[in-house]
C-alpha positions in Angstrom: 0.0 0.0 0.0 1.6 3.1 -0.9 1.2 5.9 1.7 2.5 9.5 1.1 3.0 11.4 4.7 3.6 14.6 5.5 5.3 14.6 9.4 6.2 18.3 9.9 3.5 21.1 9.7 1.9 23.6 12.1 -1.3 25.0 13.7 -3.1 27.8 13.4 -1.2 28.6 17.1 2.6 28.8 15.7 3.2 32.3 14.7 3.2 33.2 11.4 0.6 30.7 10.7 -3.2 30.3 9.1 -5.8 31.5 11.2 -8.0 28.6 9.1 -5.9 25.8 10.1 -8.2 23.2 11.7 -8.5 19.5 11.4 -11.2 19.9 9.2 -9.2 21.7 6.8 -6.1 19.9 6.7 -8.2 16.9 5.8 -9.9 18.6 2.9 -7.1 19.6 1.6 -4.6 16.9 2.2 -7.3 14.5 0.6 -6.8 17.2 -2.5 -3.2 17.0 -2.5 -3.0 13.3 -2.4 -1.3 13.0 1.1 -2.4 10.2 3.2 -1.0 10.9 6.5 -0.4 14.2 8.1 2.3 15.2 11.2 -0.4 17.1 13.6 1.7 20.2 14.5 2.3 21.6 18.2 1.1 19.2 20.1 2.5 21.0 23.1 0.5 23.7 22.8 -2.6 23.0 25.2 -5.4 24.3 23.2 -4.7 22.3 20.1 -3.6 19.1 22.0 -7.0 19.2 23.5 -8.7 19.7 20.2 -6.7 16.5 19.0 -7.8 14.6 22.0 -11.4 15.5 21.6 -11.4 15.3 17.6 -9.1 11.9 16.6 -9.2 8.4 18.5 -5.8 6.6 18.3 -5.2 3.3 16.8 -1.5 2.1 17.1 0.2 5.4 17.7 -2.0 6.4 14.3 -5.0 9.2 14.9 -8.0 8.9 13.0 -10.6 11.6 12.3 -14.3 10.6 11.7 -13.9 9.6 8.3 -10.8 7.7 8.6 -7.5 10.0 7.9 -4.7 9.3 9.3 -2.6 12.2 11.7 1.0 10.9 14.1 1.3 13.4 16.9 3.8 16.0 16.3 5.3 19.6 17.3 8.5 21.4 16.3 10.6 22.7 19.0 13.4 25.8 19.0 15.9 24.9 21.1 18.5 28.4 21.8 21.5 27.9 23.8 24.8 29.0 23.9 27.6 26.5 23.0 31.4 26.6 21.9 31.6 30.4 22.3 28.3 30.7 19.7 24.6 30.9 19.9 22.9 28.3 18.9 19.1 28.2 17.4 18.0 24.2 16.6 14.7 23.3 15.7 13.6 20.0 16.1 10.7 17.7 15.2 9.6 15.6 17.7 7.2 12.5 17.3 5.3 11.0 19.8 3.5 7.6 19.7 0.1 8.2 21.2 -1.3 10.5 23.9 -0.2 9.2 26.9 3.7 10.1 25.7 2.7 13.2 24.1 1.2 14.3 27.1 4.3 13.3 29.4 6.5 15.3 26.7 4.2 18.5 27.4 4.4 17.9 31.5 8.3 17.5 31.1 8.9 20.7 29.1 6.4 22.5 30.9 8.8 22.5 34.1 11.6 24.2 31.4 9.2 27.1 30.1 5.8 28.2 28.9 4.2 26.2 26.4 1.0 28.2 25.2 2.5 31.2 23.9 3.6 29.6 20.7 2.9 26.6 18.9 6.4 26.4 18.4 7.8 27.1 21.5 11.4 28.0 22.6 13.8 26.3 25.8 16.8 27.6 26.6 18.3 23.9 26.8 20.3 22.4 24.3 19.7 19.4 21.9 21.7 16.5 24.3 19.4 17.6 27.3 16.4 17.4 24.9 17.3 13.8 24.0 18.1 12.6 27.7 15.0 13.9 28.8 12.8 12.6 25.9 14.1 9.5 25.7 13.5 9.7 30.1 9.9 9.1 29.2 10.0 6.8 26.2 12.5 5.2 23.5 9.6 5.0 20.9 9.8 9.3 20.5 11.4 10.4 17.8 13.7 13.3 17.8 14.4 14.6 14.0 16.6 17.8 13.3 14.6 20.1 11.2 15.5 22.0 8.0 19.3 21.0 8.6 20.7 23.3 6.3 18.1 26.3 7.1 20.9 29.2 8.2 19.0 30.3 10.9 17.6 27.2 12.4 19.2 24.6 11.0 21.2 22.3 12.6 24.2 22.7 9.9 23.1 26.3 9.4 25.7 29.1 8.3 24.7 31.5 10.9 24.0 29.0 14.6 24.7 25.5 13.3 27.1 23.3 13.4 29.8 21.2 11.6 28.7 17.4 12.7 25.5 15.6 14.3 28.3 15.1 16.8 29.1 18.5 17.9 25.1 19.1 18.2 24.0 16.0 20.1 27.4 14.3 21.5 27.3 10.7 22.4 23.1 11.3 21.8 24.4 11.1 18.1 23.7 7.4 18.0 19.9 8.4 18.8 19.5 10.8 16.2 18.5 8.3 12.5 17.2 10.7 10.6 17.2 14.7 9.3 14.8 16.8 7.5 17.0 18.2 4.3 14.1 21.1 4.0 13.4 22.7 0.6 17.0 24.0 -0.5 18.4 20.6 -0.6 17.5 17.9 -2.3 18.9 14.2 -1.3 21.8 13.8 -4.0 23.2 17.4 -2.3 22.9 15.4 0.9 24.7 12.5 -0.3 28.1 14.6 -1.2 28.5 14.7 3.7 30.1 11.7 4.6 28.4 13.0 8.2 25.0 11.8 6.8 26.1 8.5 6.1 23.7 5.7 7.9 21.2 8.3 8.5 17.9 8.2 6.6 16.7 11.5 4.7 13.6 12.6 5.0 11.3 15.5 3.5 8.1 17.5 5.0 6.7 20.3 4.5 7.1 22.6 7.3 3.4 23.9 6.2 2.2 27.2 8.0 -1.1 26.8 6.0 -3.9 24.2 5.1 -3.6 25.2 1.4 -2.2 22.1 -1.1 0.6 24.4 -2.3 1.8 24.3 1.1 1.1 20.9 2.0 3.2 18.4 0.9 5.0 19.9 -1.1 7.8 17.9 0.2 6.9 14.5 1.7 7.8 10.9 2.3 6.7 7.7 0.5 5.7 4.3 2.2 4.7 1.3 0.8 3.4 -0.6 4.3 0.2 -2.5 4.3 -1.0 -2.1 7.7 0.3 1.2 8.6 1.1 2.3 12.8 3.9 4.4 14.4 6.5 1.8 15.0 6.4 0.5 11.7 6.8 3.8 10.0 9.2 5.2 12.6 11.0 1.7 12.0 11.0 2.3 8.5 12.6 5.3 8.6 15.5 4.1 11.4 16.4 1.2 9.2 16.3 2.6 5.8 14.4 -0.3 4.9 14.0 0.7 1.4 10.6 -2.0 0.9 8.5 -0.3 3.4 10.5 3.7 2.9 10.8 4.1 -1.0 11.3 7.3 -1.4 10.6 11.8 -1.2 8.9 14.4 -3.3 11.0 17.2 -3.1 11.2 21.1 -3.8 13.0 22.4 -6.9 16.1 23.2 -4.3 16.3 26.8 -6.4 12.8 27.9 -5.2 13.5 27.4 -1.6 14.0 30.5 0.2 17.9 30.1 1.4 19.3 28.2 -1.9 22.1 30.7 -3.0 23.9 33.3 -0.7 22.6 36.5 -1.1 21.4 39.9 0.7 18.2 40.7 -0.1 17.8 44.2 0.7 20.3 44.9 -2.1 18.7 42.3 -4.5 22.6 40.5 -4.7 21.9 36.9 -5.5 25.4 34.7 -5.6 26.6 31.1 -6.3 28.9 30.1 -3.5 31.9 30.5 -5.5 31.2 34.4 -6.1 30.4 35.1 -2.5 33.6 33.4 -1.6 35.6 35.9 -3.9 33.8 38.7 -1.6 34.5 36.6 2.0 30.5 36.7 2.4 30.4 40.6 2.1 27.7 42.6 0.2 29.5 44.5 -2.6 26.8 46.9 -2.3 26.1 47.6 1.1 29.4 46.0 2.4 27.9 43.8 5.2 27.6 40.6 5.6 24.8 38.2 3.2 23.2 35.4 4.7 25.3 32.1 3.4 22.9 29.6 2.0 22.6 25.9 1.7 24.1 25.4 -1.5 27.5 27.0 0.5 27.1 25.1 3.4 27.2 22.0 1.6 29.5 22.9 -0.5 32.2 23.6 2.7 31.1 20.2 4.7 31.0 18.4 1.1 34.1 16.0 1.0 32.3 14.4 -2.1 32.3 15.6 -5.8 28.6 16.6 -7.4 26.7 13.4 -8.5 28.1 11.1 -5.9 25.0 8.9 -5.5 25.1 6.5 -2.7 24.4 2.6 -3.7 20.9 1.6 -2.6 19.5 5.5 -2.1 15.9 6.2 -2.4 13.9 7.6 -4.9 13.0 11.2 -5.3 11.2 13.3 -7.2 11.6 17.1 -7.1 8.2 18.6 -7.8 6.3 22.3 -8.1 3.2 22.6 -6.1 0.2 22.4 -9.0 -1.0 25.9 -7.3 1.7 27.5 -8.4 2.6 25.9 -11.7 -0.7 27.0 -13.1 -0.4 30.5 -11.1 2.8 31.2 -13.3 1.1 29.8 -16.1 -1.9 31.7 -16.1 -0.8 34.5 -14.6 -2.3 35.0 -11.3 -1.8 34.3 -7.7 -2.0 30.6 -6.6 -5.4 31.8 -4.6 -7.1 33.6 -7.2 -10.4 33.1 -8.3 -8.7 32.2 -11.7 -5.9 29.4 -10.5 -8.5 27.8 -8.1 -10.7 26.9 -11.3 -8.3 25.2 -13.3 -7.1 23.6 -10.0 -10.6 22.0 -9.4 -11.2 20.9 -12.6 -7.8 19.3 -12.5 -8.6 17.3 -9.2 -11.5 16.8 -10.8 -10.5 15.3 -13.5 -7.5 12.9 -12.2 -8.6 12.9 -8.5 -5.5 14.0 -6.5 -2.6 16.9 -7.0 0.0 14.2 -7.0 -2.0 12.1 -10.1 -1.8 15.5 -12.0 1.7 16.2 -10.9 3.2 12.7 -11.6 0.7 10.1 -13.9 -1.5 12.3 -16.1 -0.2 12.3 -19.5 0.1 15.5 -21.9 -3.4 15.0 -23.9 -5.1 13.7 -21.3 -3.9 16.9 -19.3 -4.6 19.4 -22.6 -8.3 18.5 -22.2 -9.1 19.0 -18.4 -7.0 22.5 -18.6 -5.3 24.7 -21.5 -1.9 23.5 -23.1 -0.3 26.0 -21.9 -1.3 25.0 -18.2 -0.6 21.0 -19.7 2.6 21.7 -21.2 4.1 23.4 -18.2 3.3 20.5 -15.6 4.9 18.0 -17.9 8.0 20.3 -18.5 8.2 20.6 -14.1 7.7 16.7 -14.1 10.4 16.2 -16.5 13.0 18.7 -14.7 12.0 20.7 -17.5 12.4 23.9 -15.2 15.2 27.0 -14.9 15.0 29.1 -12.1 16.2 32.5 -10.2 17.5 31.0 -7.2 16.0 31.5 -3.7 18.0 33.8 -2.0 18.3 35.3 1.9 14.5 34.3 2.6 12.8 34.8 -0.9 11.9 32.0 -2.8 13.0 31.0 -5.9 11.4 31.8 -9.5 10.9 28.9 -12.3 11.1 29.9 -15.6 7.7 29.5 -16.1 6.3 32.5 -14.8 5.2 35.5 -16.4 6.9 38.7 -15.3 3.3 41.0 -15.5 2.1 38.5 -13.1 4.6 38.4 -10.0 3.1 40.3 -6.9 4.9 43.7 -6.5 6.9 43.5 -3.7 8.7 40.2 -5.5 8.8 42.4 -8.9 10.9 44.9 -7.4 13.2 42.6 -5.5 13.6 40.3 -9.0 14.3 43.6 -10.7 16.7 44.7 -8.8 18.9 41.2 -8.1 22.2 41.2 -8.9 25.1 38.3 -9.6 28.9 39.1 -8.8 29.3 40.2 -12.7 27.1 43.7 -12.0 30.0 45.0 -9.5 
C-alpha cells in the first residue's frame, strides 16, 4: 500500500501561521493534494492538544478523524542555547507515539518554560538535554533535526549551526536516525556529507497553511500494508528501502535560502562568487546570509553526482497551485488558479495524479496547453530558475513577469550576480 506522509507542519497557534488551520481543513485539503498521513503540529500547545484529543481516536500510535485520515502526533521545538563560544538556534521535530507520551512530553517541558504562547515554543536547553530527557519518558519518540541546512535554524546552518551531528548531540548522536533536508536541498546534495552516512533522509513540508501548495509539497513515501507508528518510525531508522521508497521534493532553487545573497540589495550569488567577496555585500558592504548550496559545498568531501548505492527515490516537484499560477498568470489563490485547480482534481482525483501520472493529452483537455505543457516540463526537470536567496523564494522559468506580486517584482528587478560590481 503506498502511503504518502507529510510529518512536519503547524497549527493555526505557531506564529506566522493560518488562522484557518483546523483539522477539518487539513483533511480537505490533504485529501486534494494526495497526502495520506499528516504530522499534527504543536502538540504542546494545550489548546490544540486538547482539540486532537477531543477530535481523533488513536489506533497504534495512528490518529483517526471521523472519516478515517490518518494524523501521528507531532510539534516542532526551538531549542537556543549557547555552546562553543556561539549561539545556537536548533529546531527540532519531535514524534510521539500516542497521547499518553505526548502528554508526558508536554508535562516534562512544561517544568523548562511556557508552552501556550507559541505553537512552536522555545527552551533555553540544548539538543543533548532534549534527547536525555525525551528518551527519560519513552525510547519510541522520535527526535528529528529540522530543516538541517536552514541558516538560521538549521542544525548545519551558516549562521548558529554546526559542523557534525556530533558537535550538536554528542554521544546522543547514536539516537539521532534521521534529518529533514528542508526545501533548499535535495537528497543527492545530501549524499556529497560523509556526516549523513547511515542516517535516513527525510522530507516534510514545514506547512504554516492548510492550502495544497503548502502541504506536501515535500513529503515521504511508504509502501506498508498495515500502517502504525512503529512501523513507520522503523521504517525510517532502518532505511528499509521495501516499506520507505522514497521523497517528493522542492526544486532546491525555489526554496528560500538556496544561493547566498542579501536581499535588501537584490545580490543573489553562487557560492563561488560570495567566496571571492568573504560573504560581504559588494553593495552595502555587510555581511549576506550564506545559504545551503554554501554550506554544503564547505562540509561536502564528495564531488557533485556522488549517488550513494541503494539510495531512495526522489522526485523534485512544483506545487500544482503554483505551476498554473505562473502559467496563467495570477496568484495561486485567485479566483482564476482555483478553477483550473478544481477541474484538474476533478479530473485525475488528487494533485499528486496530476503532478506525476496524467499524460500531456489527457492533461490538454481537463485544462489549457499552456497550463498542460508546463506540468509536464516541471515533471520532467524541464524547469530553470532565479534562485531562492536570503528568505525569498526562488522563481521557475515558467512564470510570467506582469504576473509576479509587487513587492517580489521589485526585488527580481533589482537582483544582482557578482558580474554587476
Amino acid at each position: 500500500m503506498r502511503l504518502i506522509a507529510d510529518l512536519h507542519i503547524h497549527s493555526r497557534f505557531s506564529r506566522g501561521c493560518s488562522k484557518d488551520i483546523t483539522l477539518k481543513n487539513l483533511e480537505r485539503y490533504s485529501r486534494m493534494k494526495g497526502v495520506d498521513m499528516l504530522g499534527t503540529g504543536d502538540f504542546t500547545h494545550p489548546v490544540w492538544f486538547s482539540e486532537l484529543r477531543k477530535e481523533l481516536t488513536e489506533e497504534d500510535g495512528i490518529l483517526k478523524s471521523g472519516t478515517g485520515f490518518s494524523f501521528m502526533l507531532q510539534v516542532e521545538i526551538s531549542n537556543i542555547y549557547k555552546q562553543g563560544g556561539k549561539v545556537r538556534r536548533i529546531h527540532n521535530i519531535i514524534l510521539a507515539p500516542g497521547f499518553e507520551t505526548a502528554g508526558q512530553i508536554n508535562d516534562w517541558l512544561l517544568k523548562k518554560g511556557r508552552l501556550d504562547y507559541d505553537g512552536r515554543p522555545i527552551f533555553g536547553f540544548d539538543c543533548m538535554e532534549l534527547v536525555d530527557g525525551l528518551f527519560s519518558i519513552s525510547r519510541d519518540i522520535a527526535v528529528i533535526p529540522a530543516h538541517v541546512w536552514t541558516p538560521h535554524f538549521g542544525l548545519f546552518g551558516s549562521l548558529s549551526g554546526f559542523d557534525s551531528l556530533e558537535e550538536c548531540f554528542g554521544d546522543r548522536s547514536k539516537n539521532i536516525f534521521a534529518v529533514e533536508t528542508g526545501l533548499s536541498s535535495t537528497p543527492s546534495m545530501n549524499w556529497r556529507v560523509e556526516d549523513l552516512d547511515g542516517i535516513s533522509l527525510v522530507s516534510f513540508s514545514d506547512a504554516h497553511s492548510h492550502y495544497p501548495w503548502r502541504l506536501g509539497r515535500e513529503a515521504c513515501i511508504f509502501d506498508i500494508e498495515r500502517p502504525t507508528y512503529h512501523r513507520i518510525v522503523e521504517a525510517i531508522r532502518e532505511r528499509d528501502r521495501k516499506a520507505f521508497t522514497g521523497t517528493i521534493e522542492f526544486f532546491p532553487e525555489e526554496g528560500k535560502y538556496h544561493y547566498d545573497g542579501h536581499r535588501d540589495c537584490g545580490v543573489c550569488l553562487k557560492p563561488e562568487e560570495s567566496e571571492k567577496l568573504n560573504g560581504i555585500c559588494p553593495k552595502c558592504k555587510r555581511k549576506m546570509t550564506l545559504g545551503v548550496l554554501n554550506r554544503i559545498e564547505e562540509l561536502a568531501s564528495r564531488e557533485e553526482g556522488f549517488r550513494h548505492e541503494g539510495s531512495l527515490y526522489f522526485k523534485s516537484l512544483i506545487p500544482l497551485s503554483e505551476i498554473i499560477a505562473h502559467a496563467k498568470g495570477c496568484q495561486p489563490f485567485s479566483k482564476k488558479a482555483w478553477e483550473t485547480y478544481s477541474q484538474l482534481i476533478k479530473s485525475f482525483g488528487t494533485e499528486y495524479r496530476v503532478l506525476l501520472d496524467a499524460d500531456l493529452e489527457s492533461l490538454k483537455n481537463a485544462a489549457d496547453g499552456h497550463v498542460a505543457k508546463a506540468i509536464t516540463d516541471v515533471r520532467e526537470g524541464r524547469v530553470s530558475f532565479r534562485p531562492g536567496y536570503d528568505g525569498l523564494y526562488g522563481l521557475p522559468d515558467i512564470r510570467r513577469k506582469e504576473a509576479l506580486p509587487q513587492k517580489r517584482q521589485k526585488a527580481d528587478k533589482v537582483q544582482r550576480s557578482i558580474s554587476d560590481f
